[in-house]
C-alpha positions in Angstrom: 0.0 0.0 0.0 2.8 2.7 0.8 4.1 2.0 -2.3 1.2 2.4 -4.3 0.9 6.3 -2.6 5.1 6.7 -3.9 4.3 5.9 -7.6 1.8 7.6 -7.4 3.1 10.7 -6.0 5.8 10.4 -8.7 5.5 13.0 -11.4 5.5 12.0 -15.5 9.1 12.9 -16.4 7.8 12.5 -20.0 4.5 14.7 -19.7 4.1 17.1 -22.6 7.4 15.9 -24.1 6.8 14.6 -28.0 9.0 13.3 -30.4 11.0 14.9 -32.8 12.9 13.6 -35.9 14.3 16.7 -37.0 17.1 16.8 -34.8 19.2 16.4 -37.5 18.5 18.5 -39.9 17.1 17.9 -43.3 20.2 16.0 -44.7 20.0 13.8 -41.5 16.0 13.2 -41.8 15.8 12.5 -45.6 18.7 9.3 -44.7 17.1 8.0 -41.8 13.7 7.8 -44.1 15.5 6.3 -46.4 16.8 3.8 -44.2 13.6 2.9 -42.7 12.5 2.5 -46.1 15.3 0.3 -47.4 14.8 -1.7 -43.9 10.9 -2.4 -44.2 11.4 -3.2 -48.1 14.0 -6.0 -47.4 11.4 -7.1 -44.5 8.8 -7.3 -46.9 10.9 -9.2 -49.8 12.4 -11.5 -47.4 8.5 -12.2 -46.1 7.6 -13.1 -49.7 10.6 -15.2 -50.1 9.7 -17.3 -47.1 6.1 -17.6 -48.1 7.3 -19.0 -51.4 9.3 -21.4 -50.1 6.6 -22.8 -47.8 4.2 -22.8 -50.8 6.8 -25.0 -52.5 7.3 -27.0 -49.3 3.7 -27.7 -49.0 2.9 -28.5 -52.7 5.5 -30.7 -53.1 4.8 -32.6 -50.2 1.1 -33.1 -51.6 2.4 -34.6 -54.9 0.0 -38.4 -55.8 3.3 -40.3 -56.1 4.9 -39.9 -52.5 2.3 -37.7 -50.3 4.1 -36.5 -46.9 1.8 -35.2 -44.3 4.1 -34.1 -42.4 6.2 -32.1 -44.8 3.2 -30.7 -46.1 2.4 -29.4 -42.4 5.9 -27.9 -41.9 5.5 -26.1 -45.2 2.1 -24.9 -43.8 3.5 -23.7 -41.0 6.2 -22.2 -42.4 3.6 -20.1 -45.0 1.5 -19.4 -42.3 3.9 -17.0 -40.2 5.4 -15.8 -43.7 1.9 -14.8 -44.6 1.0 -13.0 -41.4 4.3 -11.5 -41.4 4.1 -10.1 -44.8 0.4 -8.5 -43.6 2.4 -6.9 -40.3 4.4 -5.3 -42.8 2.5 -3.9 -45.3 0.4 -2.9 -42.4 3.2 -1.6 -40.7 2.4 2.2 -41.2 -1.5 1.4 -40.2 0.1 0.2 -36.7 2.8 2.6 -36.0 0.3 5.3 -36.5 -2.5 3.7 -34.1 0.0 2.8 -31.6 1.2 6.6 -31.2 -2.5 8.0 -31.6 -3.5 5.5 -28.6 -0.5 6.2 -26.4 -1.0 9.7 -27.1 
């Protein structure tokens, strides 16, 4: 309980404080963007890579000469997380922006 009166008595070093990207300059801001950019492009090309491969994975598991259930569901698995990665990132603006309009 005296704890609980401590924290709260404790003022918000961060209250009224927002971000700024700026700091830089305009040099500094335009290659951080680009960065960022480069960055979530690999993520997303990487994502479709992986959901290829499990695509693969899983249809050559399900050929009618040799059928392998089990490859078929570790190539399932595998496309699975690709696939919900690669929706994370193209979303990746959409959450960023909700995130900071919530916490703010």
């Amino acid at each position: 309980m005296h704890t609980l009166l401590i924290a709260a008595a404790i003022q918000n070093p961060l209250d009224g404080i927002l971000p700024d990207f700026s700091f830089g300059g305009q040099e500094f801001t335009q290659l951080w963007q680009k960065l960022v950019a480069a960055a979530w492009a690999i993520g997303i090309i990487v994502s479709i890579v992986y959901l290829i491969r499990g695509l693969v994975e899983m249809a050559g598991a399900s050929n009618d000469i040799n059928p392998n259930p089990q490859v078929h569901a570790q190539g399932r698995a595998k496309a699975l997380s690709a696939f919900i990665a690669l929706i994370l990132l193209a979303a990746l603006a959409i959450i960023v922006g909700v995130t900071l309009s919530l916490a703010g």
